[in-house]
C-alpha positions in Angstrom: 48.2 -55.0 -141.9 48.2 -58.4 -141.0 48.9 -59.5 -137.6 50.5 -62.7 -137.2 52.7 -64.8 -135.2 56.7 -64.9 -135.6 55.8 -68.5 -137.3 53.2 -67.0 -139.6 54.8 -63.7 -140.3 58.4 -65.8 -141.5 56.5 -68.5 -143.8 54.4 -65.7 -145.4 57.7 -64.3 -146.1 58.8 -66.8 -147.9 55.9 -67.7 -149.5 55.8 -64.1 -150.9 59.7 -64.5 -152.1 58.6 -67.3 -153.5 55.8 -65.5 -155.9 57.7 -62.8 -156.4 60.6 -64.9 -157.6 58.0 -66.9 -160.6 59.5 -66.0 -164.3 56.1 -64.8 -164.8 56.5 -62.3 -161.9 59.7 -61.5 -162.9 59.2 -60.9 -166.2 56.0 -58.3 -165.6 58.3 -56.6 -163.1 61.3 -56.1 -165.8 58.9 -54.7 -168.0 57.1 -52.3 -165.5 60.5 -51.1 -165.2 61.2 -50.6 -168.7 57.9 -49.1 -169.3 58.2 -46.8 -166.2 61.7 -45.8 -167.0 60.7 -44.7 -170.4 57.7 -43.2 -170.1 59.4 -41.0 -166.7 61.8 -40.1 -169.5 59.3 -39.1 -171.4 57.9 -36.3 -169.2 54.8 -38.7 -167.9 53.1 -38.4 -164.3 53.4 -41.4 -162.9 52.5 -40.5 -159.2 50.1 -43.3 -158.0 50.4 -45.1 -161.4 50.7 -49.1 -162.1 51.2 -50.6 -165.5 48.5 -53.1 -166.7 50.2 -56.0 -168.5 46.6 -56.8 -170.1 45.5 -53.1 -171.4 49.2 -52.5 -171.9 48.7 -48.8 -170.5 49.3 -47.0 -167.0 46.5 -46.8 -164.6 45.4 -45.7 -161.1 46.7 -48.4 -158.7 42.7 -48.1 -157.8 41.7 -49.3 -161.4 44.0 -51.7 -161.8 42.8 -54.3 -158.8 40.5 -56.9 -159.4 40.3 -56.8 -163.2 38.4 -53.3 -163.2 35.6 -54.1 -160.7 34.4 -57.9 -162.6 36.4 -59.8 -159.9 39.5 -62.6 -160.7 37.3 -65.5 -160.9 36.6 -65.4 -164.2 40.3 -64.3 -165.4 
């Protein structure tokens, strides 16, 4: 956890809303939610589960930081 000032903490608020709130964002959230729904549905174990938008397939929220251990420069 971070620790910042009142000031710090309410800008990085809304700088957060803000990149939530892209239609990019948005529209990888909607289908996370679609996907999740379905595949709950479905009888799948999603415990500690995130859906990657570029493998298109659920995996550890562990395995799906920093484009599988390469690093986001390059992506």
């Amino acid at each position: 956890m971070q620790k910042l000032s009142a000031t710090g903490r309410r800008t990085k608020l809304a700088r957060d809303l803000a990149a939530a709130k892209t239609p990019n964002r948005r529209k990888k959230k909607a289908e996370n939610q679609r996907l999740r729904r379905a595949a709950k549905k479905a009888g799948v174990t999603l415990k500690g589960k995130d859906y990657d938008h570029k493998e298109k397939k659920f995996k550890s929220v562990k395995a799906n930081r920093g484009n599988d251990g390469k690093g986001t420069k390059n992506e």
